[in-house]
Each structure stands twice: as C-alpha cells, then as structure tokens.
C-alpha positions in Angstrom: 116.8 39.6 -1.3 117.9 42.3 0.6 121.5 43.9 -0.1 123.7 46.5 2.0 123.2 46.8 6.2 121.2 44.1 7.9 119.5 45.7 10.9 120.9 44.3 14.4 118.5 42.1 16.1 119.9 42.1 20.2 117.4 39.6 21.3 118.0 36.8 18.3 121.8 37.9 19.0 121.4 36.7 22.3 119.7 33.5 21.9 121.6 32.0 19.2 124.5 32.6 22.0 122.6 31.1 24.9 119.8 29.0 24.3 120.7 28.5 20.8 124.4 27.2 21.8 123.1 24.6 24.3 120.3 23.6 21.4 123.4 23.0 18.7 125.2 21.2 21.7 122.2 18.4 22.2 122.0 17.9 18.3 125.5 17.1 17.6 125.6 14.9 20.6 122.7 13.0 19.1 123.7 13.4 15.1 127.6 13.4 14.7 127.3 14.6 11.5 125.1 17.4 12.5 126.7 21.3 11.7 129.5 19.5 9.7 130.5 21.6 6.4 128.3 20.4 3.6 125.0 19.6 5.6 123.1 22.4 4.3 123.5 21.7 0.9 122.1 18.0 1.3 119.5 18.7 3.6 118.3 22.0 1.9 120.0 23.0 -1.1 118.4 25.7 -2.0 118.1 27.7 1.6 121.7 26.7 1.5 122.3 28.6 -2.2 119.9 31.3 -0.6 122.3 31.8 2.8 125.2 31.7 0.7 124.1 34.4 -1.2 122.6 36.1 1.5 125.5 36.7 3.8 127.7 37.5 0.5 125.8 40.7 -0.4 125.2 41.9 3.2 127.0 43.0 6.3 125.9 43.2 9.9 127.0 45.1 12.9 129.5 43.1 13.6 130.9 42.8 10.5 131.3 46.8 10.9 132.9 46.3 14.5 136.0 44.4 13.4 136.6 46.3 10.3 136.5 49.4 12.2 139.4 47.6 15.3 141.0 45.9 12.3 140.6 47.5 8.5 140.7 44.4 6.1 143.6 43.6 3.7 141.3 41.6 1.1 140.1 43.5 -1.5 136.3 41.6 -0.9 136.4 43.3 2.5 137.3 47.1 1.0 134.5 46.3 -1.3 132.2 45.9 2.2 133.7 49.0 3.8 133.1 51.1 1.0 129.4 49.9 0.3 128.6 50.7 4.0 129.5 54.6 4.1 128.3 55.0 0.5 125.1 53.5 2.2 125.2 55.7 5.2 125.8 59.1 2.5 123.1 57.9 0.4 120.2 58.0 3.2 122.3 61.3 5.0 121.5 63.0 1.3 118.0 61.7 1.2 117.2 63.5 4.3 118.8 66.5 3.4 116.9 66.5 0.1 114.0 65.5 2.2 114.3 68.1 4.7 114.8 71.0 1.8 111.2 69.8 0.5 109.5 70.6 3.5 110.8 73.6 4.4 109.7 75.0 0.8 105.9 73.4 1.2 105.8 74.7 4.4 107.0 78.5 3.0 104.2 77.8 0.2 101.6 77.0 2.4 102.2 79.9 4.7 102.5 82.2 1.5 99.1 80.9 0.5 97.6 81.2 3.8 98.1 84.4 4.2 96.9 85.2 0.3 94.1 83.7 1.0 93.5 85.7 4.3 93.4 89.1 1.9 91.2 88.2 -0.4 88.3 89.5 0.4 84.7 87.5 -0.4 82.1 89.8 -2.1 78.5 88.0 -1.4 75.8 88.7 -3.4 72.7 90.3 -1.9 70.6 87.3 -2.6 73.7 84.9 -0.8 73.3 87.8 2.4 69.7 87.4 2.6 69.7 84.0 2.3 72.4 83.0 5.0 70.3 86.3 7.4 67.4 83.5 6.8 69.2 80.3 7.6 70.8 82.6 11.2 67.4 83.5 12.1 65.8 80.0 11.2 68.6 78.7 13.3 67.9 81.3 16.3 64.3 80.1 16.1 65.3 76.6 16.5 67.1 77.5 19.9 64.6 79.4 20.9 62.1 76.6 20.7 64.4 73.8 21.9 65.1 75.8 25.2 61.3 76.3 25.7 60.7 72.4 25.4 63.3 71.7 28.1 62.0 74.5 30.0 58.7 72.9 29.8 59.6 69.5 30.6 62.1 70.5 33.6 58.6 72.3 34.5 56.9 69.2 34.7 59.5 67.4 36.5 59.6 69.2 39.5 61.6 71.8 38.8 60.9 75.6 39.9 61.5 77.1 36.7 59.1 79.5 36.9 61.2 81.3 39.1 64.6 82.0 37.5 63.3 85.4 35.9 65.6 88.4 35.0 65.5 90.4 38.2 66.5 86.9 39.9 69.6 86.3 37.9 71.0 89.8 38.3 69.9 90.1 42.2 72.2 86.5 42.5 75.3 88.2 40.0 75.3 91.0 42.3 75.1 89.1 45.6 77.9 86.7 44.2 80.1 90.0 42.6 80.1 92.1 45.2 80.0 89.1 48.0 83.0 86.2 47.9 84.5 87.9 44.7 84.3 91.3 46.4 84.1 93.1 42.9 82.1 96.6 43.0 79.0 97.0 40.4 76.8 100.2 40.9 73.3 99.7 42.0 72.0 101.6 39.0 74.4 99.8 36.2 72.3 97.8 34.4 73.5 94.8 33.0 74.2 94.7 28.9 73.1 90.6 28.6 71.2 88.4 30.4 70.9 84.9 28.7 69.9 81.8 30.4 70.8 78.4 28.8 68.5 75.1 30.3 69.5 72.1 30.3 67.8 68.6 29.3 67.0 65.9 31.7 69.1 63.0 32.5 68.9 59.6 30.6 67.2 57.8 33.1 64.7 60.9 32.9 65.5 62.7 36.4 66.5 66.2 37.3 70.1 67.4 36.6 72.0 68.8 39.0 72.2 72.1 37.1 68.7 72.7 35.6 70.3 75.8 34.1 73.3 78.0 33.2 72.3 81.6 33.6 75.1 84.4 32.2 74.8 88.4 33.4 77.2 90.4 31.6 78.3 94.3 32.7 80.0 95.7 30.1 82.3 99.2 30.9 84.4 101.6 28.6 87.6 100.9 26.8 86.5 97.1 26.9 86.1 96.3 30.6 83.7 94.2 31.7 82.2 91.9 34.8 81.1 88.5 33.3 79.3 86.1 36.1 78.3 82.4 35.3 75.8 80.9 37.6 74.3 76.9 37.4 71.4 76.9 39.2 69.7 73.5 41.0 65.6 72.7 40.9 65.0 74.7 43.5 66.3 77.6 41.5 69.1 78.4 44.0 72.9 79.1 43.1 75.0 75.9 42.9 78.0 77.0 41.0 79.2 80.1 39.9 82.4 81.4 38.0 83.5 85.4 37.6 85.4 87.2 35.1 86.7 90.5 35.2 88.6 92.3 32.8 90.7 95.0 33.4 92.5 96.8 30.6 93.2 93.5 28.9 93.7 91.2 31.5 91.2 88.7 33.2 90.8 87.5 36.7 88.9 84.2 37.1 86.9 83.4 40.3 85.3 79.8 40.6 82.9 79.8 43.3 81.7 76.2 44.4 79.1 74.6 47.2 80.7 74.3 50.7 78.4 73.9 53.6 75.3 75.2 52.2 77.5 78.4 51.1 79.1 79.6 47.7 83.4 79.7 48.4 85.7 80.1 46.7 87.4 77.2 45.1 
C-alpha cells in the first residue's frame, strides 16, 4: 500500500466531477440506498477496510491546497503537514546525495582517461610483424576487391579503361583552376592519386558514379589542394568537391551537373 503523496491525476480529477457526477446521479435515482454511509462495507468489505486505510496514510494535492489557505488545528492534520515536507526533504537530500555521486565518477573517469592516455603500449617485435601482416593482407584484399568491380563495371558497359592517371589529374586541374579558380602549377605534380570503384546496383545496372577518383597537391607548412571527382560510365566528370587549405583553414567547393556543365552548387 502506498504511504505519503499520491501523485495528482487531472484527467480522473476531472471525470469523477463531470461524467462521474452525472453517473452517481442516475444510480441513486435508481438505488435509494446507493452512496449512503455504510454501503461499502456490505457490498465490499474488504476494498472498504482497504479505502479506509488507504486515504488514512496518504494525502493528495488537495489535501496540501487547503492546509496551505487554512493550517489545521487537529493534531491528525499536523501529523499530515509534517509528513509532507519531511517527504519533500527526503527526495531534495537524495538528489543532492545523488548529484555528489556523479560528479565524483565523472572526476574518476576523466582522471582515468587521461592515465590511460599516457601510458604508453610497448609491442613486441613478433606482435609488430604480425599486425604489418594482417595491414598488408588487408591492403591486398582491397586491392583485389577494386579489380573485381573494375572488371565487372568493364563488362557492363562501362569505359573503365579510360580513367587512367594522366586523366584524373588533367580533370583536377581543369576543375581547380576552372569554376574553383584555384592556381596549381603546370609542373606540380600531384602527391596522391587514388581511385575508389564502385559496385553495381542491385538490380545489376550501372551506378551513376562508376567511380570516386581523389588528386591530392600537397604544399609546405601543411597546405594542400584536395579535389574529389565521381565519374559516370562514360568516364566523364559528374560531381566534384574541392578543398583548400590555407594555413589551417579550409575552403570547401561542391561542384554539381547543371546543363551539361560542372557549377558550382
């Protein structure tokens, strides 16, 4: 049985004074004796011991309300007041207590984060060689999953055969120094040229992008030109985004399909 604060219901409030008040109204005009004193405890006597109980070892809102316009003189009602703030500073001192806790965890997991952050790992020789092996198998793996999807967009119709090296830069450059209007030297080279394909569709056709092609120039004191290119089946430019960093701060271009044309977005 619960004991202390019953927590306010608005909606059953409401009810029992409107639908629930006409309800009692058609009873008693069909059961005289219907609501009289007594009535519970010969219909139901134990829900009636239960109620009884039940509204002596709890208060609601309302209850509060009128003690708080009108302070009881019975000493059963000072007992109610009393029990409702010592409720109140109970849970006020639980979440005090509460909130103490997890400050301290989250100091002690902070203090151990950044403990574990210096120690330093020593690996073995024969751990190092080991996880070299599992990179290089794992290179290896890429390696032969992009030739199987260069292959089969190949044999789908697409022209991979001509997205080579001297492609993907001549592109960059036309795209850099075109709509971005960024200047690269004719005789800087780039510092990475990686091309990523992509698989076919699930109903087996051609992508839009058969490939994601990345040139990279990379300058001193950490400047650098990055341009993204997706390329269709026909192995022209459908999509391109530009980075360039400038002592620490990036400019982003996204260049998209307009008319036949690369734009800007």
């Amino acid at each position: 049985m619960k004991v202390g604060f019953r927590k306010p219901s608005p909606k059953r409030s409401i009810k029992a004074r409107t639908t629930g008040k006409v309800k009692r109204k058609m009873k008693r005009a069909v059961n005289p004796i219907y609501g009289k004193k007594g009535m519970g405890l010969v219909n139901d006597p134990k829900k009636a011991a239960y109620n009884a109980a039940y509204h002596r070892v709890t208060f609601g809102a309302t209850d509060v309300a009128h003690w708080v316009a009108k302070p009881p003189k019975q000493k059963r009602g000072w007992l109610y007041w009393l029990l409702f703030w010592w409720w109140e500073l109970l849970k006020a001192v639980c979440r005090l207590v509460a909130s103490i806790v997890d400050t301290k965890q989250a100091y002690v997991d902070a203090r151990d984060k950044e403990e574990t952050c210096a120690v330093k790992v020593s690996v073995l020789p024969e751990q190092e060689e080991y996880l070299d092996s599992l990179r290089k198998r794992g290179e290896e793996e890429e390696r032969r999953q992009q030739a199987m999807r260069k292959r089969t967009l190949k044999e789908a119709g697409a022209k991979v055969d001509l997205l080579t090296g001297e492609w993907i830069v001549g592109d960059a450059r036309d795209i850099v120094g075109g709509p971005c209007e960024i200047e690269v030297r004719a005789d800087k080279e780039p510092s990475r040229i990686n091309i990523e394909w992509q698989p076919l569709t699930k109903s087996g056709k051609l992508p839009k992008k058969v490939a994601n092609a990345c040139v990279i120039w990379d300058y001193q004191q950490g400047d650098s030109v990055i341009c993204h290119i997706g390329y269709t089946a026909e192995c022209e430019p459908y999509t391109s985004d530009v980075y360039l960093w400038i002592d620490g701060e990036c400019e982003e271009f996204k260049l998209r399909m307009k008319d036949g044309v690369l734009a800007k977005a």
